[in-house]
BABA-599086 format. One record per residue: y negated, z, x of N, C-alpha, C, O in turn; residue in one letter. Coordinates in nm, 3 decimals, always signed. Each point is the difference from the previous one (the first is absolute). Layout:
# residues N
    n_yy    n_zz    n_xx   ca_yy   ca_zz   ca_xx    c_yy    c_zz    c_xx    o_yy    o_zz    o_xx residu
       Y       Z       X       Y       Z       X       Y       Z       X       Y       Z       X      a
...
//
This chain:
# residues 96
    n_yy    n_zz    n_xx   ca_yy   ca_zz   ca_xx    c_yy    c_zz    c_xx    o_yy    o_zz    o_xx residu
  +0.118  +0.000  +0.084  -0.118  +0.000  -0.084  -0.125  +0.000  +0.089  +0.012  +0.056  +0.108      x
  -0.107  -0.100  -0.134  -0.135  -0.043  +0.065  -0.093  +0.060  -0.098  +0.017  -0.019  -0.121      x
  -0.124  +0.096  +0.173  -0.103  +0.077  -0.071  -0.147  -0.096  +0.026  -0.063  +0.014  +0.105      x
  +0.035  -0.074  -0.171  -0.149  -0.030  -0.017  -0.104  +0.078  -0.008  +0.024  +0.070  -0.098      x
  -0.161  -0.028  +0.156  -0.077  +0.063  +0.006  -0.114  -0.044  -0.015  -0.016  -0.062  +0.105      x
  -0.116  +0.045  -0.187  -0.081  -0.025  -0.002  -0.121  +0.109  -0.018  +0.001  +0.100  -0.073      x
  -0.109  -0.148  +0.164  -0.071  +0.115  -0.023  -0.123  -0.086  -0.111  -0.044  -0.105  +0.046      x
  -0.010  +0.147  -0.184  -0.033  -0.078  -0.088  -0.178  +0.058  +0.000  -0.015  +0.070  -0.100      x
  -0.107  -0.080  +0.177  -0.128  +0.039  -0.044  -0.020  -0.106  -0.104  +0.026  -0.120  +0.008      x
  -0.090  +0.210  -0.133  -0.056  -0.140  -0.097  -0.125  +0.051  -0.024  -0.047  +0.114  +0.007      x
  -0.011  -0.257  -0.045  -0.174  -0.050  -0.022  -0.029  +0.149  -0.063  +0.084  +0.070  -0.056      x
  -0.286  -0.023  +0.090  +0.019  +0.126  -0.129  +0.000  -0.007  -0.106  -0.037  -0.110  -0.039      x
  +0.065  +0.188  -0.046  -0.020  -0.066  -0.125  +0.102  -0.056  -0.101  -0.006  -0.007  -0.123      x
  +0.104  -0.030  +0.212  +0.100  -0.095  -0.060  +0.126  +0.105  -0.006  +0.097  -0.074  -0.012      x
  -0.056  +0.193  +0.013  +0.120  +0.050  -0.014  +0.044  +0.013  -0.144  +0.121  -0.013  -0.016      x
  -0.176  +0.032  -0.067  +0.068  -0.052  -0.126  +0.061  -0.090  -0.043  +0.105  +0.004  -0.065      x
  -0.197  -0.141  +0.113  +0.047  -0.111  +0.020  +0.115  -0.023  +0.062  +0.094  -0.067  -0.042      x
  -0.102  +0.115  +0.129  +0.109  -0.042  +0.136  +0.149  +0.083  -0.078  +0.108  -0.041  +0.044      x
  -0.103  +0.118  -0.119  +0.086  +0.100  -0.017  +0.104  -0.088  -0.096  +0.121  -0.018  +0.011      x
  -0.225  -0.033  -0.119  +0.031  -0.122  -0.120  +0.073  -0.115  +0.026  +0.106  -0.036  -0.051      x
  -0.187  -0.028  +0.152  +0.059  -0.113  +0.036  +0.110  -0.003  +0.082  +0.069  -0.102  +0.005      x
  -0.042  +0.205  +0.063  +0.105  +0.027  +0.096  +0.117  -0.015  -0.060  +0.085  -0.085  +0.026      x
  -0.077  +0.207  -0.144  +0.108  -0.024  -0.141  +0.042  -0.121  -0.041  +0.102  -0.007  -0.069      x
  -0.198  -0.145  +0.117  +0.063  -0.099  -0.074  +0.071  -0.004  +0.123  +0.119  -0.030  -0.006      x
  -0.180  +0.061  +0.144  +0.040  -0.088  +0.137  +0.163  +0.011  +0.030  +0.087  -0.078  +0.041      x
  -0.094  +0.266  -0.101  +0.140  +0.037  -0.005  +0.125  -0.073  -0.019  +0.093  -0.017  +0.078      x
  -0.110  -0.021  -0.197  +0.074  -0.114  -0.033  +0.057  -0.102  +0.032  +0.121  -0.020  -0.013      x
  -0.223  -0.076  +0.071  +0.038  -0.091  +0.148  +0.044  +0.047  +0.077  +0.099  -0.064  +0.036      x
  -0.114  +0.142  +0.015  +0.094  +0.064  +0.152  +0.172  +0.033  -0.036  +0.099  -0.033  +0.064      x
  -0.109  +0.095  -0.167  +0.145  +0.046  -0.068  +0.071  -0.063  +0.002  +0.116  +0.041  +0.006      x
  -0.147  -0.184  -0.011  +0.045  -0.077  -0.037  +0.089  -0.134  +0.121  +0.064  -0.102  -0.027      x
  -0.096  +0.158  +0.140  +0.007  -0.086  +0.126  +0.135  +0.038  +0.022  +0.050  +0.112  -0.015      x
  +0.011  -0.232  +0.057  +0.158  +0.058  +0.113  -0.019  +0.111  +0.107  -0.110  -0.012  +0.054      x
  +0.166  +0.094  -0.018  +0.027  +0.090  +0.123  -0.090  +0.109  -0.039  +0.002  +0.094  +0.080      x
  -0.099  -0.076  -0.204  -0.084  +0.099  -0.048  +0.093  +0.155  -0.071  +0.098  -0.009  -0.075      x
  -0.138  +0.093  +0.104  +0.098  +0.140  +0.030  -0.100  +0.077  -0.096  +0.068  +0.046  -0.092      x
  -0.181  -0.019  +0.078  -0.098  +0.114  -0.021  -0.139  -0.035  +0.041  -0.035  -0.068  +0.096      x
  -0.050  +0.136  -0.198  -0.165  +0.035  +0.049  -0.058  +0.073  +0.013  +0.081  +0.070  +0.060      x
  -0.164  -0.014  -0.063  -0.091  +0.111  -0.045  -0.181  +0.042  +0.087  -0.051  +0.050  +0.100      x
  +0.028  -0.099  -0.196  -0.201  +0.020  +0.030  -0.039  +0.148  +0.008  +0.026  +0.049  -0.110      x
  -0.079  +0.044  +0.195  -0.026  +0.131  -0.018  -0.199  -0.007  +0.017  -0.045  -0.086  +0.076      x
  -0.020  +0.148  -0.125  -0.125  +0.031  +0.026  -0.032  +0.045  +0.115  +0.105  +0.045  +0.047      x
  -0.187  -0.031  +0.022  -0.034  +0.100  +0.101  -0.068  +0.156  -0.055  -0.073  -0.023  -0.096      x
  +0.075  +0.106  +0.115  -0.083  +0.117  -0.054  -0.146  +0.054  +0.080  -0.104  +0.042  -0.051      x
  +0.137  -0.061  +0.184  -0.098  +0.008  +0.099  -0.124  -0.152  +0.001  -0.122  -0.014  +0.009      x
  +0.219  -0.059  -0.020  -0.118  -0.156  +0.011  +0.010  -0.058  -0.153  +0.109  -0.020  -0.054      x
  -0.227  -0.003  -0.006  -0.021  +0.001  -0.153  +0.064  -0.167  -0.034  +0.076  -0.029  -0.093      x
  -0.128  -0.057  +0.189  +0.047  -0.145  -0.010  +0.108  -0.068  +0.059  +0.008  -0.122  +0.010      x
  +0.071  +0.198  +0.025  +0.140  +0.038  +0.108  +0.146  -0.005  -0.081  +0.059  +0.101  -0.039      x
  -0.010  -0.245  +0.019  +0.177  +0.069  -0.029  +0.067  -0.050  +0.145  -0.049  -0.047  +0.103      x
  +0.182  +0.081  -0.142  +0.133  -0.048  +0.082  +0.073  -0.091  -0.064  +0.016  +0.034  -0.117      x
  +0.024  -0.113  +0.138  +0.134  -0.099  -0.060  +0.107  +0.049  +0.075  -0.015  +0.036  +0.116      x
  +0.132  -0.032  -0.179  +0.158  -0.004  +0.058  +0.030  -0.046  -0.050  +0.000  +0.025  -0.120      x
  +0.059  -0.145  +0.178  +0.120  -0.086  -0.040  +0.138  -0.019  +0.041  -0.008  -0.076  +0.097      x
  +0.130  +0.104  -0.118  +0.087  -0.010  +0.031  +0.090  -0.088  +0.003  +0.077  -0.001  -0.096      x
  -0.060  -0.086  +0.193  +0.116  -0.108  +0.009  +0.110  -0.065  +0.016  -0.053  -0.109  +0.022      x
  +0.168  +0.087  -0.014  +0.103  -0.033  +0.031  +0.027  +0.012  +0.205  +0.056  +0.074  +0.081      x
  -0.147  -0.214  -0.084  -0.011  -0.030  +0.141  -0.156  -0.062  +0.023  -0.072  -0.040  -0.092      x
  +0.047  +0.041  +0.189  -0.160  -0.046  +0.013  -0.083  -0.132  -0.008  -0.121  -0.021  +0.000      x
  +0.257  -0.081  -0.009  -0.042  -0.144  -0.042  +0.007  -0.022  -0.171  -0.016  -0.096  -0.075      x
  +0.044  +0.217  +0.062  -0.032  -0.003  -0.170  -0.167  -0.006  -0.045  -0.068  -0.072  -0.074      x
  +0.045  +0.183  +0.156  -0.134  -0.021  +0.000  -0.108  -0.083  +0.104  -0.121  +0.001  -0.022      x
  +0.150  -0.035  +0.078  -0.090  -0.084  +0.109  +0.007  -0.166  -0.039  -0.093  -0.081  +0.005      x
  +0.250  +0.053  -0.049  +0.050  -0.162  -0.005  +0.010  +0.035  -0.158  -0.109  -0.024  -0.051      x
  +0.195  +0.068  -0.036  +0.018  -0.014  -0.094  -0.111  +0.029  -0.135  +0.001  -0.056  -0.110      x
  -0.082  +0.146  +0.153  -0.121  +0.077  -0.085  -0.170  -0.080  +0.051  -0.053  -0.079  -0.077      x
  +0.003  +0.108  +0.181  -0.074  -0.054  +0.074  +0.016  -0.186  -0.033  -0.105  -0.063  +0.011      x
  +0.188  +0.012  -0.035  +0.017  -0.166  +0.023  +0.050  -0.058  -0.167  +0.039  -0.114  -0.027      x
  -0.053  +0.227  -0.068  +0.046  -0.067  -0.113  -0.131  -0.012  -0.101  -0.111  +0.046  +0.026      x
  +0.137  -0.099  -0.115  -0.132  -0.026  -0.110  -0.046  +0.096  -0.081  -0.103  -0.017  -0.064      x
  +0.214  +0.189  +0.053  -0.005  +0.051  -0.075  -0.090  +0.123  +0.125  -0.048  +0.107  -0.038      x
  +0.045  -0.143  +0.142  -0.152  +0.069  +0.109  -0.121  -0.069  -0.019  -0.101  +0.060  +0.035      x
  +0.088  -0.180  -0.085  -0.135  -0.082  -0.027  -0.065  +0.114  -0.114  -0.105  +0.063  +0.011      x
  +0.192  -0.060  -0.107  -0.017  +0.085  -0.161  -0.044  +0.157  +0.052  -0.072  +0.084  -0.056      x
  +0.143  -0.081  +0.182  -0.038  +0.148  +0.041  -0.128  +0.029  +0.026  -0.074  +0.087  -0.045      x
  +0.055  -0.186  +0.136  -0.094  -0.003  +0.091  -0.146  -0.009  -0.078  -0.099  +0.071  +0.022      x
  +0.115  -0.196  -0.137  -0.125  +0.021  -0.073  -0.039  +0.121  -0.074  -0.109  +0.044  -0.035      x
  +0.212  -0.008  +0.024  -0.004  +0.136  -0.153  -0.081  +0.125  +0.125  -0.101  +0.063  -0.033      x
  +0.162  -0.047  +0.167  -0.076  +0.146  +0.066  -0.060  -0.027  +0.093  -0.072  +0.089  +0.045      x
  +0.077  -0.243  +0.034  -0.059  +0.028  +0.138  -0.179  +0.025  -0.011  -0.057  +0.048  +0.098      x
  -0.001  -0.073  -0.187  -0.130  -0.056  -0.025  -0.046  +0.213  -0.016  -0.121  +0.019  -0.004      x
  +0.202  +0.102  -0.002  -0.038  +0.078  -0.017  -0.001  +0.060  +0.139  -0.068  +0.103  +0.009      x
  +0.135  -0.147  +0.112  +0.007  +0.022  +0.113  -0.107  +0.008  +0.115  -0.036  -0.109  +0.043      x
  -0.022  +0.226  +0.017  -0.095  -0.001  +0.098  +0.011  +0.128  +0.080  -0.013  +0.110  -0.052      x
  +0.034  -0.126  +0.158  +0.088  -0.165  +0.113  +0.089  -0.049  -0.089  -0.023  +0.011  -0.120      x
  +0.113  -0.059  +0.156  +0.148  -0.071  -0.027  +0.046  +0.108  +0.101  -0.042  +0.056  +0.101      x
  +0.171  -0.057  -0.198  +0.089  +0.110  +0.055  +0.079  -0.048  +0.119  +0.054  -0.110  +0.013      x
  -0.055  +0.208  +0.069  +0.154  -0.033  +0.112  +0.103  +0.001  -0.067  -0.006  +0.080  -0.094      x
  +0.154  -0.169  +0.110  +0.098  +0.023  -0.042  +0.139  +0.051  +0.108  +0.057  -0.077  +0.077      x
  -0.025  +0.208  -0.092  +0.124  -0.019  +0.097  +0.099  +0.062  -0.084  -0.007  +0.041  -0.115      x
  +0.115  -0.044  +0.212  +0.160  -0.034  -0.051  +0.088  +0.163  +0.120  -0.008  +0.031  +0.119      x
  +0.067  +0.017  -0.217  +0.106  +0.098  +0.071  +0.091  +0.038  -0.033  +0.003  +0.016  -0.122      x
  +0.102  +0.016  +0.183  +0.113  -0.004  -0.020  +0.056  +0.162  +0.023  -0.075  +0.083  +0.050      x
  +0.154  -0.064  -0.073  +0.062  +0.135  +0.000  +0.086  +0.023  +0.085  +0.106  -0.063  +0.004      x
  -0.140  +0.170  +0.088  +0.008  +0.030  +0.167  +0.161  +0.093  -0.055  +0.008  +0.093  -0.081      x
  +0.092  -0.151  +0.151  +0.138  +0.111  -0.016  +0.010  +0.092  +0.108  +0.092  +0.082  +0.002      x
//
């Protein structure tokens, strides 16, 4: 399994928004081959601050399979536009 991590600052203003639309985004993601789990948490300390976790099969699920399909175009319009910066994305795996 491969852990996705995103660190998510959004525009001010927009966390309601962002909270709404995410709910549709959900959906699309669920929906991908090698897709395992999600979950968006708030920050409590930083007011415009979540986390993404995503959980994957293997990591070309998300890089080749998620990243390169049409149903990331749909993604991409629905949240990137609430993004500032753009998030780093990294990938980890579970240390035995």
């Amino acid at each position: 399994m491969i852990l996705e991590v995103a660190i998510l600052n959004i525009k001010d203003g927009s966390n309601c928004e962002f909270e709404t639309v995410f709910q549709t985004a959900s959906s699309i993601i669920a929906t991908m081959n090698g897709y395992i789990s999600h979950e968006l948490q708030r920050c409590l300390e930083i007011e415009n601050q979540y986390i993404l976790l995503v959980r994957w099969k293997k990591l070309e699920d998300h890089t080749i399979g998620f990243r390169q399909s049409p149903e990331y175009q749909k993604w991409r319009s629905l949240l990137h536009h609430f993004y500032d910066p753009f998030p780093t994305v990294e990938h980890y795996k579970i240390v035995n």
